[in-house]
Structures are given as C-alpha cells and as structure tokens.
Backbone as JSON, one array per atom type, in Angstrom:
{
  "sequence": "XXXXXXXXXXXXXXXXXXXXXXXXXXXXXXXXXXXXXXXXXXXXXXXXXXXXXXXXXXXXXXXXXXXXXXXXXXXXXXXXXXXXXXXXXXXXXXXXXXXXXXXXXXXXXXXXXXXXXXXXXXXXXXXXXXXXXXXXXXXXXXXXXXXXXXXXXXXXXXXXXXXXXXXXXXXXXXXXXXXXXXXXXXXXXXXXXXXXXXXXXXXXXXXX",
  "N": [[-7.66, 5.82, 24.33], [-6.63, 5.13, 20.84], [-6.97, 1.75, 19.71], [-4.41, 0.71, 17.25], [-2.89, -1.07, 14.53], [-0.66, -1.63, 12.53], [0.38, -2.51, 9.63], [2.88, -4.06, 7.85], [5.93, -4.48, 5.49], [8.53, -4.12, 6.32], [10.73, -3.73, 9.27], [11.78, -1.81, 10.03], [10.03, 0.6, 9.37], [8.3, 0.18, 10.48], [8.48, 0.21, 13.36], [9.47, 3.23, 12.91], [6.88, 4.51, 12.81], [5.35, 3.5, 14.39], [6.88, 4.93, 16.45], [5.92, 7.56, 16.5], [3.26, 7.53, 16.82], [2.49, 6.89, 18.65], [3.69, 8.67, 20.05], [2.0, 10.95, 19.33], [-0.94, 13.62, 20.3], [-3.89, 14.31, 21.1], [-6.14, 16.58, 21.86], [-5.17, 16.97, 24.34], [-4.7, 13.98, 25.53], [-3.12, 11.11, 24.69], [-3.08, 9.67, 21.67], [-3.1, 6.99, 20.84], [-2.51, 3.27, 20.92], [-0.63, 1.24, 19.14], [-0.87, -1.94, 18.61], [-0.08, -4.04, 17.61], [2.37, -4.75, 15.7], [2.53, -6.04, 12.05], [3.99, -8.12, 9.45], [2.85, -10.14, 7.13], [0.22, -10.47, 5.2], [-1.69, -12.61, 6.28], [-1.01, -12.86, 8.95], [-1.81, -10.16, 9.52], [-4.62, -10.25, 8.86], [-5.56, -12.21, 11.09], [-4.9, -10.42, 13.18], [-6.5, -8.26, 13.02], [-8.86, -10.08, 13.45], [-8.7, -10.86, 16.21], [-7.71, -8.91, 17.53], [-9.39, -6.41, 17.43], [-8.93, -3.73, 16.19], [-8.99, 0.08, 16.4], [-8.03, 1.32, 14.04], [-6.02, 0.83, 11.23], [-3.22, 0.51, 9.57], [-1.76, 0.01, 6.59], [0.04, -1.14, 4.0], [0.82, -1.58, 0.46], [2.09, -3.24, -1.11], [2.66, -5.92, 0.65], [4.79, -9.09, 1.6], [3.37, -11.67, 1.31], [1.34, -10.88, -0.78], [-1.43, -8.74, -1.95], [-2.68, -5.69, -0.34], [-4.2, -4.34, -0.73], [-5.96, -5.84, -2.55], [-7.03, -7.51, -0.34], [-8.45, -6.46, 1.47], [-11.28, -5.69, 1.86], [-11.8, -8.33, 3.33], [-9.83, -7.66, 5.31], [-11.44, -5.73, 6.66], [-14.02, -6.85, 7.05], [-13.33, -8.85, 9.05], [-13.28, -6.94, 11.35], [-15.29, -5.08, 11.55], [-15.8, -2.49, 12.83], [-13.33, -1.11, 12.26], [-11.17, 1.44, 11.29], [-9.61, 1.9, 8.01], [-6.03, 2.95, 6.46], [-4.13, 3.4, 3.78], [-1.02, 3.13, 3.66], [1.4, 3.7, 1.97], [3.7, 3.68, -0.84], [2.96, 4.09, -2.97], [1.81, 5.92, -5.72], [-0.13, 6.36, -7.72], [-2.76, 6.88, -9.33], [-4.64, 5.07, -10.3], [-4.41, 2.94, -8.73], [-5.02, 4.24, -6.17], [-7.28, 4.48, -6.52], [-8.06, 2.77, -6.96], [-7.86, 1.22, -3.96], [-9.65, 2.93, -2.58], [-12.12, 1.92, -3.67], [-12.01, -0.45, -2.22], [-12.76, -0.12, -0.09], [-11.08, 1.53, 1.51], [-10.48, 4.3, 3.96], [-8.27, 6.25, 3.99], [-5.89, 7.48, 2.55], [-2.17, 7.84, 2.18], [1.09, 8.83, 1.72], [4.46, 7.4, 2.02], [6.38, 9.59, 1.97], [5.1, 11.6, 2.57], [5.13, 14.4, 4.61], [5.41, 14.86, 8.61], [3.72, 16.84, 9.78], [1.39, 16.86, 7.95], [1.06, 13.71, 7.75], [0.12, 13.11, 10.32], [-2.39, 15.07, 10.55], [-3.8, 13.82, 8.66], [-4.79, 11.41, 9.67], [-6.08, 11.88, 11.81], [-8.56, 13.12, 11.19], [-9.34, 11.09, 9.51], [-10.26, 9.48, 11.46], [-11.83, 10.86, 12.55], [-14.19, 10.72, 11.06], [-13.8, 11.26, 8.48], [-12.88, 11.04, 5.03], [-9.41, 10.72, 3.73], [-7.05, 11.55, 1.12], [-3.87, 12.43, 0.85], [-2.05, 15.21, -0.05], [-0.06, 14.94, -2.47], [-0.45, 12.21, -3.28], [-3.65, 13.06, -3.94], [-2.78, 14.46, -6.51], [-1.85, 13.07, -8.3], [-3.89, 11.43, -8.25], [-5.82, 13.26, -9.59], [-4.31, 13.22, -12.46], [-4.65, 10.92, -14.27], [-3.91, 9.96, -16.96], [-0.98, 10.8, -16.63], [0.78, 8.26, -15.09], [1.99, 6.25, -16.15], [4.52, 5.78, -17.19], [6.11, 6.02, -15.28], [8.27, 4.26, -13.22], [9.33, 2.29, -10.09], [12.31, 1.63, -9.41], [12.81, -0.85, -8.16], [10.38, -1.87, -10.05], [11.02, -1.35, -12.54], [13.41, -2.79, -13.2], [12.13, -5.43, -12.62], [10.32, -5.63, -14.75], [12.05, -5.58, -16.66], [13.06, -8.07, -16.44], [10.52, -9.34, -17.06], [10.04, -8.46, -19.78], [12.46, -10.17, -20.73], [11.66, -12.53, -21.07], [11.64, -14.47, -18.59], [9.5, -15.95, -16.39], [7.23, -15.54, -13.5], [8.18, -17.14, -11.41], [10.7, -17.74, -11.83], [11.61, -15.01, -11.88], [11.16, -14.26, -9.49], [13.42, -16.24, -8.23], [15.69, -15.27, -8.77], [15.14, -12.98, -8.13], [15.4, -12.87, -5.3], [12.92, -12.91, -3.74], [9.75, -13.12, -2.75], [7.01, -15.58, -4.26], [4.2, -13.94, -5.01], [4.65, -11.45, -4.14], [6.27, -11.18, -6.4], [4.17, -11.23, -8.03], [2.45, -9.05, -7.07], [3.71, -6.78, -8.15], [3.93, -7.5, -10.76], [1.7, -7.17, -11.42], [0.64, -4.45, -10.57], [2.27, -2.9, -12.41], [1.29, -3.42, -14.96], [-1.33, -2.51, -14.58], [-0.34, 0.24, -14.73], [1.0, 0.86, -17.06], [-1.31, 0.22, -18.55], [-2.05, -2.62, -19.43], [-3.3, -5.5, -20.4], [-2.38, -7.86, -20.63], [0.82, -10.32, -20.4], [2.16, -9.77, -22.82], [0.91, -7.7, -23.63], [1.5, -5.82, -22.01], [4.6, -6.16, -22.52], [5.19, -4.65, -24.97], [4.32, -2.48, -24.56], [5.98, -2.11, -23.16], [8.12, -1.59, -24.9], [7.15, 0.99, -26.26], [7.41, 2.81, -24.35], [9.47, 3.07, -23.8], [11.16, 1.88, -21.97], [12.25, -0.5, -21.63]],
  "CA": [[-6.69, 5.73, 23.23], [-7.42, 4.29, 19.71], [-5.43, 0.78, 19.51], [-3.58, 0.1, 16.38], [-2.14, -2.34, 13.96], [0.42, -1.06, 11.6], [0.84, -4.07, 8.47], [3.84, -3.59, 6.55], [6.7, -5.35, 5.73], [9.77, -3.26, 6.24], [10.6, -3.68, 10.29], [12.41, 0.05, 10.45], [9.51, 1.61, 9.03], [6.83, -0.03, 12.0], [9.26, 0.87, 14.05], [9.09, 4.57, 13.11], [5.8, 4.49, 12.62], [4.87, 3.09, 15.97], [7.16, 5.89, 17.9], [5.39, 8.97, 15.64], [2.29, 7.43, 16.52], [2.3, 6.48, 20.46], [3.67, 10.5, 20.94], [1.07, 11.36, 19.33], [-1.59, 14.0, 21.39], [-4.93, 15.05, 20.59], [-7.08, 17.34, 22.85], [-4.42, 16.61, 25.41], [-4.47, 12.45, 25.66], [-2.63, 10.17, 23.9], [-3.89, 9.69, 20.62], [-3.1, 5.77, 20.47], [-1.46, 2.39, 21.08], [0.12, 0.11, 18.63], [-1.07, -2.98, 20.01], [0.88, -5.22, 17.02], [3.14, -4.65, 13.63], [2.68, -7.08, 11.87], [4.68, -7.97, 8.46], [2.1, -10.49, 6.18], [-1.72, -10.2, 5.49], [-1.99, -13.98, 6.81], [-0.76, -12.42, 10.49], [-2.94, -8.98, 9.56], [-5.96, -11.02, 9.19], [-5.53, -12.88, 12.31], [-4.46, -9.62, 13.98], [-7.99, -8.06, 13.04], [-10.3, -10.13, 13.73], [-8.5, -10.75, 17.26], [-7.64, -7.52, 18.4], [-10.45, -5.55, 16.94], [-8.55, -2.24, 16.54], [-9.96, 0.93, 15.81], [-7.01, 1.87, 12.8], [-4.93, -0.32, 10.77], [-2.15, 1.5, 8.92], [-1.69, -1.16, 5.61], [0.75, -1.22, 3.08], [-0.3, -2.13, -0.44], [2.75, -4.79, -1.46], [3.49, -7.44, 1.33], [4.95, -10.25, 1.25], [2.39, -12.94, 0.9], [0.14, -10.53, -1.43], [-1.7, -7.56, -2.44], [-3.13, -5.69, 0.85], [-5.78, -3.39, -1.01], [-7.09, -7.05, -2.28], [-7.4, -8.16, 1.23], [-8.63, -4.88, 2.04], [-12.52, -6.35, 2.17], [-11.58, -9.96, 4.17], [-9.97, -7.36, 7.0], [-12.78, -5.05, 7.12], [-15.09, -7.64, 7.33], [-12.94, -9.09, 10.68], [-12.68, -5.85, 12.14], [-15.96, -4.03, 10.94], [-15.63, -1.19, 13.25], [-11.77, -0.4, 12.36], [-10.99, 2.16, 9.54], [-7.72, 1.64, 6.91], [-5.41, 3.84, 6.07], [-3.14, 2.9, 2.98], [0.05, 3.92, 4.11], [2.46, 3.22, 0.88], [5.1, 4.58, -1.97], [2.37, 3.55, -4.43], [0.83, 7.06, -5.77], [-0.84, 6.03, -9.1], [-4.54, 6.82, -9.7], [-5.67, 3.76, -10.62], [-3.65, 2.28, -7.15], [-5.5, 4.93, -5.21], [-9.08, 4.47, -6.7], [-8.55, 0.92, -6.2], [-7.89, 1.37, -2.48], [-10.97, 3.22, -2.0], [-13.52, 1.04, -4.24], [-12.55, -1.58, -1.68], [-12.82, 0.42, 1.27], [-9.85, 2.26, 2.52], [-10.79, 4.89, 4.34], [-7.5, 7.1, 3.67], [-4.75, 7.1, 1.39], [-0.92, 8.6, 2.38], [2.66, 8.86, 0.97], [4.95, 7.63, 2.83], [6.92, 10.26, 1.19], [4.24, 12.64, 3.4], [5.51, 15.25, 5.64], [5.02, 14.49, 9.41], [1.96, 17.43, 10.2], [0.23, 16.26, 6.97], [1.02, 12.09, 8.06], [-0.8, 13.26, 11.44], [-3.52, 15.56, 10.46], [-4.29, 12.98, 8.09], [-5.2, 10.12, 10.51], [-6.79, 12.44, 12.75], [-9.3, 13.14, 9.96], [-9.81, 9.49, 8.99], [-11.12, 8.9, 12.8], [-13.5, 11.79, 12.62], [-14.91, 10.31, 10.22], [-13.28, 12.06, 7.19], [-11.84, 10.22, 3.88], [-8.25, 11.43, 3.73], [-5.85, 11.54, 0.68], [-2.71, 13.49, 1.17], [-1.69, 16.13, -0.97], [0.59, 14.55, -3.26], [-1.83, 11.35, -3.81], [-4.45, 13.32, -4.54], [-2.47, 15.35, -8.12], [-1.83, 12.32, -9.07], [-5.26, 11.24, -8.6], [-6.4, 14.21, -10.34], [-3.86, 13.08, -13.52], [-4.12, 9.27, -14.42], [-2.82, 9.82, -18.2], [0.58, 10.62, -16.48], [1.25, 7.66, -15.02], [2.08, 4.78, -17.03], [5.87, 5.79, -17.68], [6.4, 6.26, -13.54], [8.26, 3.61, -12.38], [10.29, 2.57, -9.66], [13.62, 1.16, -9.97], [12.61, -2.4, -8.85], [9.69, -2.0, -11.06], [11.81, -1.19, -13.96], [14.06, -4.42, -12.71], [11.01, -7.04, -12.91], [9.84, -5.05, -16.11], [13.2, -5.78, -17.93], [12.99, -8.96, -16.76], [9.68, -9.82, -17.81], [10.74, -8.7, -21.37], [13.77, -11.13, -21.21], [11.03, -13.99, -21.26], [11.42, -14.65, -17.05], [8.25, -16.28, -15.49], [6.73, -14.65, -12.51], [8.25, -17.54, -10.46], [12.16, -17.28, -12.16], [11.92, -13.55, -11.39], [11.04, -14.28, -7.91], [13.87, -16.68, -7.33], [16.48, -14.81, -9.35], [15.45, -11.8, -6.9], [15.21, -13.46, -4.1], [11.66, -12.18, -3.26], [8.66, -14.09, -2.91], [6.19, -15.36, -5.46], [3.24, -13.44, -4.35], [5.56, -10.08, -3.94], [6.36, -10.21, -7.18], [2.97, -11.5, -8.56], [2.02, -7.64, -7.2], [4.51, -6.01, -8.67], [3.61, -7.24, -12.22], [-0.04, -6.65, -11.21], [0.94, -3.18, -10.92], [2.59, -2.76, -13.94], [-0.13, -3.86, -16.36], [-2.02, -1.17, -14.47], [0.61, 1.52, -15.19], [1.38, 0.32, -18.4], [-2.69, -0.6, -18.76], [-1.64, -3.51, -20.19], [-4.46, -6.32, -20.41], [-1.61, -9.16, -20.77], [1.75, -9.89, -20.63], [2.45, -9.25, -24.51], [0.47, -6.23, -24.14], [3.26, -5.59, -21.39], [5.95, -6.54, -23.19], [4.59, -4.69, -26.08], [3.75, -1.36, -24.13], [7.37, -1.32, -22.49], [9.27, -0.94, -25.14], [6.41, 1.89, -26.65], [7.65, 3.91, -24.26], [11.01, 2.98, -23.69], [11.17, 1.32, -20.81], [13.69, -1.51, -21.19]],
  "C": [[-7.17, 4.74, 22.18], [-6.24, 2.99, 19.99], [-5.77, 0.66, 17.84], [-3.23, -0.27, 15.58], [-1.48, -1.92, 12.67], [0.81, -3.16, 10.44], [2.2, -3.54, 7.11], [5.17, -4.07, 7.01], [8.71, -5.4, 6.04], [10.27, -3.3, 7.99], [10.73, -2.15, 10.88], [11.3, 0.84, 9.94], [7.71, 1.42, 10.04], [7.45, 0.33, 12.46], [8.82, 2.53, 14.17], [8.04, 5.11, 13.26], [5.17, 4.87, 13.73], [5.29, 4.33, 17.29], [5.86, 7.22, 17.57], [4.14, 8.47, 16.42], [1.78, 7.5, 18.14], [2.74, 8.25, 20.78], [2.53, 11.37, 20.49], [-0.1, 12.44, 20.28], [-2.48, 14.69, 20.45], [-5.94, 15.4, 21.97], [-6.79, 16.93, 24.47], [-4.4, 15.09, 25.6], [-3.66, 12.06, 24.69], [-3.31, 9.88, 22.9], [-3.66, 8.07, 20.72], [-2.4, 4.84, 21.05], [-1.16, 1.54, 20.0], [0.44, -0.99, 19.37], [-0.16, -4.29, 18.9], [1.21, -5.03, 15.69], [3.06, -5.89, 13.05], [3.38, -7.29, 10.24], [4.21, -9.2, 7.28], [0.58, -10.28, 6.29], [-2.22, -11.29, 5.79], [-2.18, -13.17, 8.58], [-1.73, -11.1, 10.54], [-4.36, -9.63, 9.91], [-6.47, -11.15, 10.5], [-5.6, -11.8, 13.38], [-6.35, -8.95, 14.43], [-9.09, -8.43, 13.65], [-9.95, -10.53, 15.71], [-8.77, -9.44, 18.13], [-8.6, -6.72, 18.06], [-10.16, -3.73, 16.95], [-9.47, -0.96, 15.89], [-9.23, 1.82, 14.62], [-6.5, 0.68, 12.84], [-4.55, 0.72, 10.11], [-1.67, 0.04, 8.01], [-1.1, -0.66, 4.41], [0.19, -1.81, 2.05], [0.37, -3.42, -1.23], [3.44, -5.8, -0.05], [3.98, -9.1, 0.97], [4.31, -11.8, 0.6], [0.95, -12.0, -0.4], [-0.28, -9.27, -1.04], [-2.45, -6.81, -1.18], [-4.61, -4.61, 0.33], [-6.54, -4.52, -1.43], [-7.63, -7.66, -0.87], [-7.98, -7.18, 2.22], [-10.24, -5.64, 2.78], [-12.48, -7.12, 3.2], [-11.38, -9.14, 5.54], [-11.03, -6.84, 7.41], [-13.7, -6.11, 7.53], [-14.81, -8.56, 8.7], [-12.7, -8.01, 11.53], [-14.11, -4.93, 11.49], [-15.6, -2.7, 11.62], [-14.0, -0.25, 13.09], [-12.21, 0.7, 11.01], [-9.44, 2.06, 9.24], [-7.37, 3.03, 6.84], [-4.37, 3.38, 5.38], [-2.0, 3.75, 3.47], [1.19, 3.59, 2.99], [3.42, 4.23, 0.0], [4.23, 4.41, -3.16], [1.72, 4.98, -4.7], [0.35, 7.46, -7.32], [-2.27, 6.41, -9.2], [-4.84, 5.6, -9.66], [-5.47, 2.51, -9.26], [-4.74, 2.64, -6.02], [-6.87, 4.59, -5.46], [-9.11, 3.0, -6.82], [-8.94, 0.31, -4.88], [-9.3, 2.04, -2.08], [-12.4, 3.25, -2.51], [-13.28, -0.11, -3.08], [-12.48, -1.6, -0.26], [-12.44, 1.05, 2.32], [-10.43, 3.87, 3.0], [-10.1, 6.42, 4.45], [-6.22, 6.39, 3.22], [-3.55, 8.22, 1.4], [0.38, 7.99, 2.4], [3.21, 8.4, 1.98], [5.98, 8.47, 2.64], [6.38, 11.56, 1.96], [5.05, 13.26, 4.28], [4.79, 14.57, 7.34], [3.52, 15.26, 10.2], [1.22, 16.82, 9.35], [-0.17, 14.74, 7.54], [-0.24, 12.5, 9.51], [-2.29, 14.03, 11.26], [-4.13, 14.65, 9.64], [-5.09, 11.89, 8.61], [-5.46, 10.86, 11.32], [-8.41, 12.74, 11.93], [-10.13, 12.1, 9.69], [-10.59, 8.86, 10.52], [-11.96, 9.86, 13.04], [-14.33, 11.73, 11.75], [-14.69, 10.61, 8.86], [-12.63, 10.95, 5.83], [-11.12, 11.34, 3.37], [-7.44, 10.57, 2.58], [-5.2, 12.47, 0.62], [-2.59, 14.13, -0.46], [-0.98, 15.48, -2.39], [0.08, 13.63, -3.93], [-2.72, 12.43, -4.5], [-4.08, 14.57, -6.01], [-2.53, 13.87, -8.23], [-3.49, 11.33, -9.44], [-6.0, 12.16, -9.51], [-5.94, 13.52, -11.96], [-3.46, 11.53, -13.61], [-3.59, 9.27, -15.85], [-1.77, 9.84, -17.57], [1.26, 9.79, -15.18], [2.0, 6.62, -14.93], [3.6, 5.01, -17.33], [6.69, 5.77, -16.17], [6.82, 5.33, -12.93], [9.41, 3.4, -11.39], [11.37, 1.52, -9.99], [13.55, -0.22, -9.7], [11.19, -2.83, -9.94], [10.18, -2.09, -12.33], [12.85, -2.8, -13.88], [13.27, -5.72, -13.59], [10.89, -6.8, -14.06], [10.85, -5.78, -17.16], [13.49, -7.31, -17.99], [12.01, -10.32, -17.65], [9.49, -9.88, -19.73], [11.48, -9.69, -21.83], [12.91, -12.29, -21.29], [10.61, -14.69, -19.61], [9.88, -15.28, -17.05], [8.59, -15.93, -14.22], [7.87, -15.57, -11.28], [10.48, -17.41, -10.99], [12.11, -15.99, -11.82], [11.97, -13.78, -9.83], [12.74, -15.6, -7.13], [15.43, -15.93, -7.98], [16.65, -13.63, -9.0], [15.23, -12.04, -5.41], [13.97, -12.82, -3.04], [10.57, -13.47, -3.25], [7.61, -14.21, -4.01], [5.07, -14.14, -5.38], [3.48, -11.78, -4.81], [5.64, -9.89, -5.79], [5.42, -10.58, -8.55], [1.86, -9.86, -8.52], [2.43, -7.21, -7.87], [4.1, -5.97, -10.25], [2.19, -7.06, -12.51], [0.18, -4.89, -11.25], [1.46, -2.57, -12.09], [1.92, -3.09, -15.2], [-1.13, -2.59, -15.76], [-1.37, 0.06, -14.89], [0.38, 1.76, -16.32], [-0.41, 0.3, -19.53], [-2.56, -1.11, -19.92], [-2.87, -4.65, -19.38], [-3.86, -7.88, -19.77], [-0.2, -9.22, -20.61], [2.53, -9.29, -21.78], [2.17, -8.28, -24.65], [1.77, -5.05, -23.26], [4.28, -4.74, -21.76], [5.88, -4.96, -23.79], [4.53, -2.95, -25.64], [5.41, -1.0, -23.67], [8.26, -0.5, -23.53], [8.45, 0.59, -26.12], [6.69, 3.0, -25.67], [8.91, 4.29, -23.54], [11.76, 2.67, -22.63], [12.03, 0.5, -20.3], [14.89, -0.87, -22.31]]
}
C-alpha cells in the first residue's frame, strides 16, 4: 500500500478524503494508507521528510502560506513522493505554477469521484494528471481575471477601501500569511504587478 499525507486545512475535507482514499482498490489490494492529515506546511514539512510517503495530496492556500511555494522544500524532503494539488483554485496561471515547481497532478476539488480516483492512479504510474475541468481552463488564461470567489471578492473590496494585508487579516479573523495568498492570487487574476495596479484593475472590470 502507498502511504499518504493529505495537507489541507479544512478538517471535514481530510476526513473525507482519507475515507475515499483507504477504500480505495487497485488490482485487488488496497490502494493506500493515510499515515497523517496534516493542516499547516510547517507540520507538512516535518511530515515529509519523516514519514517519507509515496503521495501527498496538498492544498494550495493554508494557513501559514502558499503550498505550491513550498512545493520544492517538500519535494526535496521526500524526493521519492509525488504531489498532487488537490484545491478550488482552477486558474491557468495557478495551475502552470503548480507544475513549474513540481506537482505532479493537478485536481478540482469540485472533481467527480471516478475522475478524483483515476486521477491519482495515473500520477503513481508515472503519469502527469490534470482533471478535466483544470485543464479548459488551462487551455483559456484570458478568461480568468474576472473569476473570483466570494472571499476573494471580500479581501478585494477591502483592499480597495485602503486595508493593509495585516487589518484585513484581523478584521477577518484569518491569518496573515492566509491572506498574504489570497492577495497573491489576485494580482495574478487581475495580473496586476502592484497593489495600485490592483486597485486600478478592480474597478476596470467592476469588481468592487
């Protein structure tokens, strides 16, 4: 059985994760164990270069920071594992970020449950897997700079109102870091250089 390590910061969604994944069966065995969920890329790290699994399943906003930046640091404690972005993020420029810095597959969690599985069956035969839905939008990066989600649009409106990164974060009761991604993402959307260009871009397409 492959072991493991599911990183993401939601508990109900390791949870589900973890059952889908342990019933798992390929060529009659057990396809896996989930040897530890873990919910920052401080504890991922650590998890890595300990346990030496042969999958990680990695979210791309946690708590303490960006997990496709930290994408390299795990690989490099875990050479023999392979990633699999497992997120809500399905941007082009998200996705071809994830696999300039090594991800090995890239799926919705938005994915159907045969696709979520044939997918990570794929990615351990050696295959680089993005799911269906990732990969249109990979096909079309003009359309998606107006795409956001509803706490994106949130931070967005706040970052207009003047907010700093660290007043947004305590005025949403999120962490700095968290929502140091979030406006990292949004200058990519937006491909905005700065915050002014931002600003500047939101209301160009009508955003706040």
């Amino acid at each position: 059985m492959y072991k493991i390590i599911i990183a993401d910061d939601h508990q109900i969604v390791t949870e589900g994760i973890t059952r889908i994944l342990e019933d798992m069966i390929t060529d009659g065995i057990l396809f896996g164990k989930v040897v530890i969920a873990v919910h920052t890329l401080a504890d991922c790290l650590v998890a890595c270069r300990d346990l030496q699994p042969d999958l990680l399943l990695l979210d791309v906003a946690l708590k303490d920071g960006d997990g496709i930046d930290t994408l390299p640091q795990l690989q490099d404690a875990a050479p023999a594992m392979k990633t699999i972005i497992l997120t809500s993020y399905s941007e082009a420029n998200v996705i071809h970020r994830a696999l300039s810095n090594g991800a090995h597959g890239y799926i919705l969690k938005t994915t159907n449950l045969p696709e979520f599985k044939e997918g990570i069956k794929k990615v351990m035969n050696g295959e680089t897997y993005i799911c269906k839905e990732a990969k249109l939008q990979y096909g079309n990066p003009e359309n998606i700079a107006i795409k956001l989600t509803l706490r994106e649009k949130e931070i967005l409106k706040l970052i207009v109102e003047g907010y700093t990164i660290k007043e947004i974060s305590s005025k949403l009761c999120l962490g700095f870091e968290t929502i140091h991604s979030y406006t990292k993402y949004l200058r990519e959307k937006l491909h905005a250089n700065n915050t002014a260009s931002l600003v500047r871009k939101a209301f160009e397409y009508h955003l706040v």
